[in-house]
TITOR-342880 format. One record per atom (N, C-alpha, C, O): residue number from 1; residue in one letter; x negated, y negated, z negated. Coordinates in steps of 0.1 Angstrom, whole numbers, plus 5000, padded with zeros to 4 digits. Layout:
N
+------+------+------+------+------+
! resi ! resn !   xx !   yy !   zz !
+------+------+------+------+------+
!  NUM !    A !    X !    Y !    Z !
...
+------+------+------+------+------+
// end
This chain:
87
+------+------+------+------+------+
! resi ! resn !   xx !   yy !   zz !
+------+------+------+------+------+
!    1 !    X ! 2649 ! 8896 ! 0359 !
!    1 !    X ! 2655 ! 8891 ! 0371 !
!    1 !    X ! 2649 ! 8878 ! 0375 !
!    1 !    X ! 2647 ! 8869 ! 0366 !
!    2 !    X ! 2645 ! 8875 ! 0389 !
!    2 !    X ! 2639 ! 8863 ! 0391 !
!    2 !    X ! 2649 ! 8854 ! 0394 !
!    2 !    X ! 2661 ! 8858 ! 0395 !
!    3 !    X ! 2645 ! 8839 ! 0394 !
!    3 !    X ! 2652 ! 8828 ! 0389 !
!    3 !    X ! 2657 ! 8828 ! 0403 !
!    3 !    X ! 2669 ! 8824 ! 0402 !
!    4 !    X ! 2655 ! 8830 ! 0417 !
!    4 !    X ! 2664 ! 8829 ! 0431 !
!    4 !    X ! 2674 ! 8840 ! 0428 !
!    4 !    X ! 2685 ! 8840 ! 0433 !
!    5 !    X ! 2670 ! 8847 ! 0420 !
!    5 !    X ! 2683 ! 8860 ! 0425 !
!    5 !    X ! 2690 ! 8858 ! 0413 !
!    5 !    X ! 2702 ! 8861 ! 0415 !
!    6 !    X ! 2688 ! 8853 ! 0403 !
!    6 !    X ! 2698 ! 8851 ! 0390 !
!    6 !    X ! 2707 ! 8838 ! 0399 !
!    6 !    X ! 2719 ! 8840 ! 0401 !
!    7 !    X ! 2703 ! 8829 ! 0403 !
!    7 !    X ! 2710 ! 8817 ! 0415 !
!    7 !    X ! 2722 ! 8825 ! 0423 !
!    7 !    X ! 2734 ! 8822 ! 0425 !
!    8 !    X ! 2717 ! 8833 ! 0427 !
!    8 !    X ! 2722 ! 8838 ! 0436 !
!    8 !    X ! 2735 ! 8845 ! 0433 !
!    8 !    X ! 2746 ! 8843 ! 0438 !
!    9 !    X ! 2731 ! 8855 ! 0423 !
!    9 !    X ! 2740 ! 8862 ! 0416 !
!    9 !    X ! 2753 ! 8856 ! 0407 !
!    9 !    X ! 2763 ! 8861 ! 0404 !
!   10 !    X ! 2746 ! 8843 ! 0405 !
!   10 !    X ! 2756 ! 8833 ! 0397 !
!   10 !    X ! 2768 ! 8825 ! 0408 !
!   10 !    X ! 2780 ! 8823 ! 0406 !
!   11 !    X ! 2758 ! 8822 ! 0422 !
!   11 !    X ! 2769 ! 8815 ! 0430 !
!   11 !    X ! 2778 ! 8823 ! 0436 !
!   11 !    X ! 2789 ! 8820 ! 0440 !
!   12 !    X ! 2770 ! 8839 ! 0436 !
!   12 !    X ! 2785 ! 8850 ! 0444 !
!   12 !    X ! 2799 ! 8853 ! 0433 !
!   12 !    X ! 2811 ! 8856 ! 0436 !
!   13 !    X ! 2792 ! 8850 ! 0419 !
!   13 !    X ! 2802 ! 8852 ! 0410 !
!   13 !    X ! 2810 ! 8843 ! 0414 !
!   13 !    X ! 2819 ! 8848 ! 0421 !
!   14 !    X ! 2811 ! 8826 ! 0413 !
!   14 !    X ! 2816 ! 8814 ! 0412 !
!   14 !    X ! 2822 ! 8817 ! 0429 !
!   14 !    X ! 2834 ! 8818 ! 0430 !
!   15 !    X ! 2816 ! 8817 ! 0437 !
!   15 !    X ! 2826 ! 8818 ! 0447 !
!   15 !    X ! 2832 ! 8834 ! 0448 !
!   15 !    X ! 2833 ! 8838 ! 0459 !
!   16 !    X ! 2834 ! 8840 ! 0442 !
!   16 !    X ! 2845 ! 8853 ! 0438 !
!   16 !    X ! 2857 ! 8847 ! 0427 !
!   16 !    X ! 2868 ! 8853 ! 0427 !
!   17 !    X ! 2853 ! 8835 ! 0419 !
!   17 !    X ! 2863 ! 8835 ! 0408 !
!   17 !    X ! 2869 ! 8818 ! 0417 !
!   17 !    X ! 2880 ! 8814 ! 0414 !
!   18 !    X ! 2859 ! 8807 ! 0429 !
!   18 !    X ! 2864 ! 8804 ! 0438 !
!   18 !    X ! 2879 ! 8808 ! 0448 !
!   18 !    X ! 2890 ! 8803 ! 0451 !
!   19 !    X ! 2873 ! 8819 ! 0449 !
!   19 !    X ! 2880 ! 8825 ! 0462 !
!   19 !    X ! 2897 ! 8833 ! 0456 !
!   19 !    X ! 2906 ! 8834 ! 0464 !
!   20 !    X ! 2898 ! 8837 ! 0440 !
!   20 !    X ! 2903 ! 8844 ! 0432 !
!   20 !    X ! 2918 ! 8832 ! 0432 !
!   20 !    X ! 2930 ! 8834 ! 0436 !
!   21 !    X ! 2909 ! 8820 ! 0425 !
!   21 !    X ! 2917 ! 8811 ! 0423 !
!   21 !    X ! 2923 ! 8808 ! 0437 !
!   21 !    X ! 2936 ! 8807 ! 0435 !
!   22 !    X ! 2920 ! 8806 ! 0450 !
!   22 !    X ! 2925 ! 8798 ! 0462 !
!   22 !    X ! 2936 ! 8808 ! 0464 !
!   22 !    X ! 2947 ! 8804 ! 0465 !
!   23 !    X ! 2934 ! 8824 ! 0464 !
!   23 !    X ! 2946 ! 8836 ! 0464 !
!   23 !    X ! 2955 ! 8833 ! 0456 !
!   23 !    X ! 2966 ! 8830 ! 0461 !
!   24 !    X ! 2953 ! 8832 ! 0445 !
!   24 !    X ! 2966 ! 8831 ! 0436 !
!   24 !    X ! 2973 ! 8816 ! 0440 !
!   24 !    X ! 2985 ! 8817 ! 0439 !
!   25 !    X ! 2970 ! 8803 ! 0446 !
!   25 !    X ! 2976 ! 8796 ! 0451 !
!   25 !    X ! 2982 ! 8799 ! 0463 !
!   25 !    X ! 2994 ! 8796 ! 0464 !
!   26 !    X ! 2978 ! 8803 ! 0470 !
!   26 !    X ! 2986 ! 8811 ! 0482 !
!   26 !    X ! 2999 ! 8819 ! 0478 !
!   26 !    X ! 3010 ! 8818 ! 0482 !
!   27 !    X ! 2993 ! 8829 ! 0470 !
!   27 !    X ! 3003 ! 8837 ! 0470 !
!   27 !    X ! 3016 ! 8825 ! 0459 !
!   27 !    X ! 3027 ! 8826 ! 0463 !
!   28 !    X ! 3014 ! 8820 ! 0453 !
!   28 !    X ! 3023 ! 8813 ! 0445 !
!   28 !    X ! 3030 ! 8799 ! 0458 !
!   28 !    X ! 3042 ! 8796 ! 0461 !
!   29 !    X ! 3019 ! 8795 ! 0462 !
!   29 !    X ! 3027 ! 8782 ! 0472 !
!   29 !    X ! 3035 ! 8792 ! 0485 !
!   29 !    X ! 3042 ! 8785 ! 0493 !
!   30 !    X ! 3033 ! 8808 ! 0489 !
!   30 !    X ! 3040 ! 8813 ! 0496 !
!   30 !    X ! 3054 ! 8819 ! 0496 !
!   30 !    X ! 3063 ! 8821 ! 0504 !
!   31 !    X ! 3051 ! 8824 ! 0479 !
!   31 !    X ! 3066 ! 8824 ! 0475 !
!   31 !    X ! 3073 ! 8816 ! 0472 !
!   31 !    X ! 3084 ! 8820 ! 0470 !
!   32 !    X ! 3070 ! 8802 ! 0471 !
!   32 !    X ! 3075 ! 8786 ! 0471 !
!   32 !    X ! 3081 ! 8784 ! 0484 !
!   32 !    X ! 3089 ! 8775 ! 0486 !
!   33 !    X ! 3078 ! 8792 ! 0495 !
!   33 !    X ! 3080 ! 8794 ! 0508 !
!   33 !    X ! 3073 ! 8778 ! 0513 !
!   33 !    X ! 3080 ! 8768 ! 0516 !
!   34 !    X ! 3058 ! 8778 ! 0514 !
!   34 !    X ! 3054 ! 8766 ! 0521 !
!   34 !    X ! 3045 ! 8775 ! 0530 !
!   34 !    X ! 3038 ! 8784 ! 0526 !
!   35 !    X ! 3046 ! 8770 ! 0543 !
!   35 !    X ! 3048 ! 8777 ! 0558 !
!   35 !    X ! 3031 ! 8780 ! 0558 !
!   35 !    X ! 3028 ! 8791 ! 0561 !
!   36 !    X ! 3022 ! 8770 ! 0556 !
!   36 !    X ! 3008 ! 8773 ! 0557 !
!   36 !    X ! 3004 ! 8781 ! 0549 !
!   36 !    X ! 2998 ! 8790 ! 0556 !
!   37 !    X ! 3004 ! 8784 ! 0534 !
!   37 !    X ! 3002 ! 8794 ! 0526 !
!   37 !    X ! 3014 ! 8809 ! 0531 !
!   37 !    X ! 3006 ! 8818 ! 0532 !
!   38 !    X ! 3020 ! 8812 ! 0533 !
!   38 !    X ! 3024 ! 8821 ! 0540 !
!   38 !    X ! 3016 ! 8829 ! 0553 !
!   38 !    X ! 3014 ! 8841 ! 0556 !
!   39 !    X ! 3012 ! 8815 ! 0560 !
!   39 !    X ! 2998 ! 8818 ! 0574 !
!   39 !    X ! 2989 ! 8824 ! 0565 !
!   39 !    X ! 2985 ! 8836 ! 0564 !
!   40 !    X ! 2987 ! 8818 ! 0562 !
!   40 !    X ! 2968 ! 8821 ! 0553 !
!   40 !    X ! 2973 ! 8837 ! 0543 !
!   40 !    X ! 2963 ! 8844 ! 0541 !
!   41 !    X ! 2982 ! 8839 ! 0540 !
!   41 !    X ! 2985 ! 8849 ! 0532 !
!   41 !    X ! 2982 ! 8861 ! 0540 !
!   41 !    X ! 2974 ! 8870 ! 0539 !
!   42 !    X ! 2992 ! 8858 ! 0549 !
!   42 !    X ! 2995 ! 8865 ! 0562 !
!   42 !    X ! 2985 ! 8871 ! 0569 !
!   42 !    X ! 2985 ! 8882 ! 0573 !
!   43 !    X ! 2975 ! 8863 ! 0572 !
!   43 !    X ! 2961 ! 8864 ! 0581 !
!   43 !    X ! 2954 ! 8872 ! 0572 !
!   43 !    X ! 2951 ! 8883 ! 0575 !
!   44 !    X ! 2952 ! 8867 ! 0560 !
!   44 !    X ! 2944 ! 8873 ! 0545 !
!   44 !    X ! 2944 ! 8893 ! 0544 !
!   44 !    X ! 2936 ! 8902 ! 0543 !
!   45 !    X ! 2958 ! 8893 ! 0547 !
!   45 !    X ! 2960 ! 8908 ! 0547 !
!   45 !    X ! 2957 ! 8913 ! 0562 !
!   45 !    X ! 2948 ! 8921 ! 0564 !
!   46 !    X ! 2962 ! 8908 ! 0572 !
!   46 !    X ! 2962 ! 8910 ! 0587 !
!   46 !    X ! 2941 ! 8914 ! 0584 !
!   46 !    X ! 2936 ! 8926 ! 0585 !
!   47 !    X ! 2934 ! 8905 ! 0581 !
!   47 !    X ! 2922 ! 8901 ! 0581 !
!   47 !    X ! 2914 ! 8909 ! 0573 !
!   47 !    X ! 2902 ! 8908 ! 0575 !
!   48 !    X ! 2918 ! 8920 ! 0560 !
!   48 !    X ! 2907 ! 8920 ! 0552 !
!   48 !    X ! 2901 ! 8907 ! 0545 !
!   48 !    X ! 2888 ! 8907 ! 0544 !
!   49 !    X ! 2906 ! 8899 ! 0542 !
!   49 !    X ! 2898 ! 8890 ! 0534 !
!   49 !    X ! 2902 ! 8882 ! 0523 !
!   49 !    X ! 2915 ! 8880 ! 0522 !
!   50 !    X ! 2892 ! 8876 ! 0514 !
!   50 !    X ! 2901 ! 8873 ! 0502 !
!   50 !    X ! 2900 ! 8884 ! 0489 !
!   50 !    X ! 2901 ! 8881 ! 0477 !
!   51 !    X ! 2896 ! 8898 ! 0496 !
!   51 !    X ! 2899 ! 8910 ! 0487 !
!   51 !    X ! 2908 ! 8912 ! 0492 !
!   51 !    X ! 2914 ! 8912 ! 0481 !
!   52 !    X ! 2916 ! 8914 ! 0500 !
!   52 !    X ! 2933 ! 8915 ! 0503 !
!   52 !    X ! 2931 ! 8936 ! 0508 !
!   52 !    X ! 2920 ! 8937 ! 0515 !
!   53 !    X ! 2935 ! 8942 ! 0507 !
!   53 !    X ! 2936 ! 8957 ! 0512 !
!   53 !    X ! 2939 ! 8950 ! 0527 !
!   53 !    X ! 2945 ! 8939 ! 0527 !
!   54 !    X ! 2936 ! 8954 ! 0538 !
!   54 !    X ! 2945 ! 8953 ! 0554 !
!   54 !    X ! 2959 ! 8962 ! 0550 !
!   54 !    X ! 2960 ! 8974 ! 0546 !
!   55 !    X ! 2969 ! 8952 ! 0554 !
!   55 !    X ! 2980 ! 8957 ! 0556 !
!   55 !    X ! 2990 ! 8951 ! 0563 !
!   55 !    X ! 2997 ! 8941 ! 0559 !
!   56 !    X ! 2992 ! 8956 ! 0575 !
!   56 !    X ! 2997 ! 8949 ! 0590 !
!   56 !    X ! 3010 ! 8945 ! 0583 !
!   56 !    X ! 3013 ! 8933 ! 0583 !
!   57 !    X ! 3020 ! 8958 ! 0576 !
!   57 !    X ! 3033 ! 8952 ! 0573 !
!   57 !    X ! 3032 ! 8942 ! 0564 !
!   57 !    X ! 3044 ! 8940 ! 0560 !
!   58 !    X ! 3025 ! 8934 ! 0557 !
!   58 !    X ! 3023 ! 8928 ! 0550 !
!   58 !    X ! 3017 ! 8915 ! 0557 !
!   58 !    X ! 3022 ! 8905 ! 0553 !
!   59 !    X ! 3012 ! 8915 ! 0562 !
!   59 !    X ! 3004 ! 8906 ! 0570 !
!   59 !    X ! 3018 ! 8899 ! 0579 !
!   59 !    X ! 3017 ! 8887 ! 0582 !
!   60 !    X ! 3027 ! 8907 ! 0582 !
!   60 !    X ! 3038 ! 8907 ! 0597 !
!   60 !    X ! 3048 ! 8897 ! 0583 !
!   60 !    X ! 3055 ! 8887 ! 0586 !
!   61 !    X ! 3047 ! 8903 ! 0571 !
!   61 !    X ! 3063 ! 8899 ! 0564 !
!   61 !    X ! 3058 ! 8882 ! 0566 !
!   61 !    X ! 3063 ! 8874 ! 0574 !
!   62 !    X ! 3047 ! 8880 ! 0557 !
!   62 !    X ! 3045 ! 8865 ! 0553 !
!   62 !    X ! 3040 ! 8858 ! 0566 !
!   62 !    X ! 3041 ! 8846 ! 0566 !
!   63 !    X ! 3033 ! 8867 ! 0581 !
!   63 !    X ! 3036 ! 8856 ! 0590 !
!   63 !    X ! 3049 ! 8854 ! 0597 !
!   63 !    X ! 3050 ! 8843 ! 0604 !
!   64 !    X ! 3058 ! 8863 ! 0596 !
!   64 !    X ! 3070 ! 8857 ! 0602 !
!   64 !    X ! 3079 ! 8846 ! 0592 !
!   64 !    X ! 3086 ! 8836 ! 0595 !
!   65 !    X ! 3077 ! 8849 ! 0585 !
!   65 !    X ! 3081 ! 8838 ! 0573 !
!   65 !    X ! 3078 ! 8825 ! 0577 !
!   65 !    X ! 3086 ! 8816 ! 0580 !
!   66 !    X ! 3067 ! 8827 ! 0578 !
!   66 !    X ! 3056 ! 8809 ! 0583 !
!   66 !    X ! 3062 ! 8807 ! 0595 !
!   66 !    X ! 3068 ! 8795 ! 0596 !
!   67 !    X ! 3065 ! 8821 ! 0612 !
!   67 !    X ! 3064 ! 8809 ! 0618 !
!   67 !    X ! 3084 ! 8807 ! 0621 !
!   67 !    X ! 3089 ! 8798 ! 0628 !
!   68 !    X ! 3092 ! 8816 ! 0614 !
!   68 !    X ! 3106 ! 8808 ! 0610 !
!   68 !    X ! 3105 ! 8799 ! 0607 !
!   68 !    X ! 3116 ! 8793 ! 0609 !
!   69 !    X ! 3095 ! 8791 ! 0601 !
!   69 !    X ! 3095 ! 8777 ! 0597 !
!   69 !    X ! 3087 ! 8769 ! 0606 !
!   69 !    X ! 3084 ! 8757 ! 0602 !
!   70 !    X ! 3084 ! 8773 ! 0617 !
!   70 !    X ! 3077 ! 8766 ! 0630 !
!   70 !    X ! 3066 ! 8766 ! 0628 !
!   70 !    X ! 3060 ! 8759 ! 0635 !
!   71 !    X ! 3058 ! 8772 ! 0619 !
!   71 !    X ! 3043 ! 8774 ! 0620 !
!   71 !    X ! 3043 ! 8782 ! 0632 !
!   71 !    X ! 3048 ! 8792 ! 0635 !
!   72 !    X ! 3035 ! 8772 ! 0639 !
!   72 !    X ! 3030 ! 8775 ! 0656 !
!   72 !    X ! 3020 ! 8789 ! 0655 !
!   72 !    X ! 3022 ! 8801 ! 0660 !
!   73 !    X ! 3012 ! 8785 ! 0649 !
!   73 !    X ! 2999 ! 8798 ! 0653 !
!   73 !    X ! 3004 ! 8812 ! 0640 !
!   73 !    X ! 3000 ! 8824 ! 0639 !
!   74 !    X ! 3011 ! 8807 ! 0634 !
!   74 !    X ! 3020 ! 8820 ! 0628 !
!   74 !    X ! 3028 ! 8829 ! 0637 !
!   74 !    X ! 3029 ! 8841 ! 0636 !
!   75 !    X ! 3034 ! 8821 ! 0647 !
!   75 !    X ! 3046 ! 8824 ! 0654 !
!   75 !    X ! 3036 ! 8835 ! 0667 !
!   75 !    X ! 3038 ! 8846 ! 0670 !
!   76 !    X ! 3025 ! 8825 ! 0671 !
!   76 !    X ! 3012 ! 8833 ! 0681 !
!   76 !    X ! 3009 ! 8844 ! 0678 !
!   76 !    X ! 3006 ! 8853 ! 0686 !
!   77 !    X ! 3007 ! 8844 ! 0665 !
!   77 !    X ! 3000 ! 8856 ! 0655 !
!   77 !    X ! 3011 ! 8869 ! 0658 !
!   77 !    X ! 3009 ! 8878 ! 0666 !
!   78 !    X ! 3021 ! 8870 ! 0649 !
!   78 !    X ! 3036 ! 8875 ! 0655 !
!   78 !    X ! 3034 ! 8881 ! 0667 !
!   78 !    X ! 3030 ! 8893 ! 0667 !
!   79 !    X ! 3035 ! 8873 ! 0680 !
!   79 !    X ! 3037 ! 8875 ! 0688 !
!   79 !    X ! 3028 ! 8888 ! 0695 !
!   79 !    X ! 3032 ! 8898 ! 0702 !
!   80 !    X ! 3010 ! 8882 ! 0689 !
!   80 !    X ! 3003 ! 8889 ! 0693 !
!   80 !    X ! 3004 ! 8906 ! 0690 !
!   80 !    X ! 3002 ! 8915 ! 0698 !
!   81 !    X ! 3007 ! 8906 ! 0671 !
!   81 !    X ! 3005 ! 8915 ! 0670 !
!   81 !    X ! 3016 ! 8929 ! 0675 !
!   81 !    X ! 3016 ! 8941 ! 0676 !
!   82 !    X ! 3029 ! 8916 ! 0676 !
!   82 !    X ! 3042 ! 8924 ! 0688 !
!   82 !    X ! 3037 ! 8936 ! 0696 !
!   82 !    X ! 3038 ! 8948 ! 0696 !
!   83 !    X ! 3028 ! 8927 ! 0703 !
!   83 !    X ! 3025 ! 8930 ! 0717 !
!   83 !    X ! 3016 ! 8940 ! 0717 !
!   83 !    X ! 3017 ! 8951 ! 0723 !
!   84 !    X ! 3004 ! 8936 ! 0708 !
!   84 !    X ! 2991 ! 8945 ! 0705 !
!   84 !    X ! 2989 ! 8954 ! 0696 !
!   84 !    X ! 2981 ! 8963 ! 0699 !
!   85 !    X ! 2994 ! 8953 ! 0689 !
!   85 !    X ! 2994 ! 8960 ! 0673 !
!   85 !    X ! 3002 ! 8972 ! 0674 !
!   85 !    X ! 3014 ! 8971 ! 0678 !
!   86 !    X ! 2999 ! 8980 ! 0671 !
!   86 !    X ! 3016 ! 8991 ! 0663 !
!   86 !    X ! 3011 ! 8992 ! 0651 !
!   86 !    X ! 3001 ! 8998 ! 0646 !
!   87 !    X ! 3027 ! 8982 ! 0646 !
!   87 !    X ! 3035 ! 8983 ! 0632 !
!   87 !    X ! 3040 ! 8991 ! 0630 !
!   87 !    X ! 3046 ! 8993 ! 0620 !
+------+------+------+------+------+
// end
């Protein structure tokens, strides 16, 4: 293996076990019920990202959560996918 792609292969690991770690904070500061990690949870599934499966009802639980707590672009988000989406 050449020394750019062993680099390479080392930093996708580290931002995989990055990215692993920032999820499990989310999901932990969302069941703490803190309104941003609920967004970000929320979007994560809405989004595909993170590793997250897409899952709208999932995505709908933890952003309505957020924007009951006045998270603004939670409450947008909601709104949108009210309107746009079928849940």
């Amino acid at each position: 293996m050449s020394p750019s792609l062993r680099a390479s292969t080392v930093a996708k690991s580290e931002n995989s076990k990055a990215s692993l770690g920032i999820v499990y904070e989310w999901m932990k500061d969302a069941e703490a019920g803190l309104a941003n990690s609920q967004y970000n949870l929320g979007m994560a599934y809405f989004l595909r990202s993170g590793g997250f499966p897409r899952s709208k009802k999932k995505a709908l639980y933890w952003l309505e959560k957020a924007a009951l707590q006045g998270h603004e672009s939670a409450a947008w988000v909601c709104e949108m996918m009210y309107e746009r989406v079928k849940i």
